[in-house]
N, C-alpha and C positions, 0 to 999 in steps of 0.2 A: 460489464457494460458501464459506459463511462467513468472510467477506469485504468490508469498506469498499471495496475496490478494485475500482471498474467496478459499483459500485452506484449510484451518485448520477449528477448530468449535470453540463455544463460550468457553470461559473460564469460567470454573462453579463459583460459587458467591465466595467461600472462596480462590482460588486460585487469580482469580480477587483481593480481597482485600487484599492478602498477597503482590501482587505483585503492588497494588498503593500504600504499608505501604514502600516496600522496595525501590521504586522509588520516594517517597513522593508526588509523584501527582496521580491525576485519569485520568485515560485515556477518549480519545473520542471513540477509538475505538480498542478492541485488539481480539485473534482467535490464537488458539492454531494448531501445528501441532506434530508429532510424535518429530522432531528436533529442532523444532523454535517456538518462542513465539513472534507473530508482534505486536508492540502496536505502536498507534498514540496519540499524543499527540494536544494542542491547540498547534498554532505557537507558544506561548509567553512561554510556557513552556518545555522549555530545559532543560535536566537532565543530571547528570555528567558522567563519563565515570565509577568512581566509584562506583554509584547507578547499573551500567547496570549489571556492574561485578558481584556485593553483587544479582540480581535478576538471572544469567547466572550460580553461585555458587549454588543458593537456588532451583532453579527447575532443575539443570544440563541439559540444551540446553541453545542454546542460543539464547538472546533478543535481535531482530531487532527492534530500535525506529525511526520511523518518524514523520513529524510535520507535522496538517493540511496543505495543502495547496503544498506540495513538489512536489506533482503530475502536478502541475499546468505548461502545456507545452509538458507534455508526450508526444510522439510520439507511439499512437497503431494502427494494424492493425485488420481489421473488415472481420470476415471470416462466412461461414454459417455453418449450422448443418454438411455438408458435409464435412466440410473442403475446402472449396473454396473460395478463398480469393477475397472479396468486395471492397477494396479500402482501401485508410487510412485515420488516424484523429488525433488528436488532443485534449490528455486530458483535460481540465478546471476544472472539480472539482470533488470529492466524497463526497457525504453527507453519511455519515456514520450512521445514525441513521433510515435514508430512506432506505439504499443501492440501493444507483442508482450514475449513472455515468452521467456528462455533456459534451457529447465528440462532437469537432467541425469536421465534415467532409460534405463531397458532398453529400457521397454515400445514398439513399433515401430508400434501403432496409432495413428492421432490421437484427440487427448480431444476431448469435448467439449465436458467442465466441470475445470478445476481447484479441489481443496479443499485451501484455504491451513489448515496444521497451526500450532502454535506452536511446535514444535518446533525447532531451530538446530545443524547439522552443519556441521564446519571440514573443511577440505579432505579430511583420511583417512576423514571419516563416522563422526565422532565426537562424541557427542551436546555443544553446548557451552553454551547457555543457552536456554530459555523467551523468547519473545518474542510481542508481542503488534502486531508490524507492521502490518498489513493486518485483524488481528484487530476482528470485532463488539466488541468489548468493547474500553472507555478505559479 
């Protein structure tokens, strides 16, 4: 919930490959929406503002890129099928290739839904920057 991630679908094999020729790397993990095309990158590889553009021209929407590991401190909240909200947690990590989430919280129930916050906690849980990782909003 409120969320690029795990909203859109796979990017079919050729569009995939036009779009690591025109970014020059390959992604870890990307997923198409009617508007947006999110791709993750490894941390180490950063792409220029230029590549996003030349790939935002070529597919006409635009390309959200983030780097493994961005998520790391996220602030979400854990609700149930209902909509009933569980508690909160603490991103740590996406493995992208598993799709599963490692999120630090109390709460002992299973969620249903994760609502990804903007908010950004460093180790002690302390609040440390705004982010708009996974966030609706470019």
């Amino acid at each position: 919930m409120n969320s690029l991630l795990g909203s859109g679908g796979k990017l079919h094999r050729k569009r995939l490959e036009t779009l690591s020729n025109l970014l020059l790397k390959r992604p870890v993990y990307s997923e198409e929406t009617v508007a947006v095309i999110l791709v993750v990158l490894k941390r180490s590889e950063a792409v220029t503002e230029e590549q996003v553009n030349a790939a935002e021209e070529h597919f006409g929407k635009r390309v959200k890129v983030i780097l493994e590991g961005d998520e790391d401190g996220l602030l979400v909240g854990l609700k149930t099928e209902e909509d009933n909200f569980l508690g909160i947690g603490v991103l740590h990590e996406v493995d992208y290739k598993r799709k599963t989430l490692k999120v630090y919280t109390p709460v002992t129930e299973k969620p249903y839904m994760l609502c990804f916050g903007q908010i950004k906690l460093n180790k002690n849980f302390r609040e440390t920057s705004l982010s708009t990782v996974y966030s609706n909003t470019l």
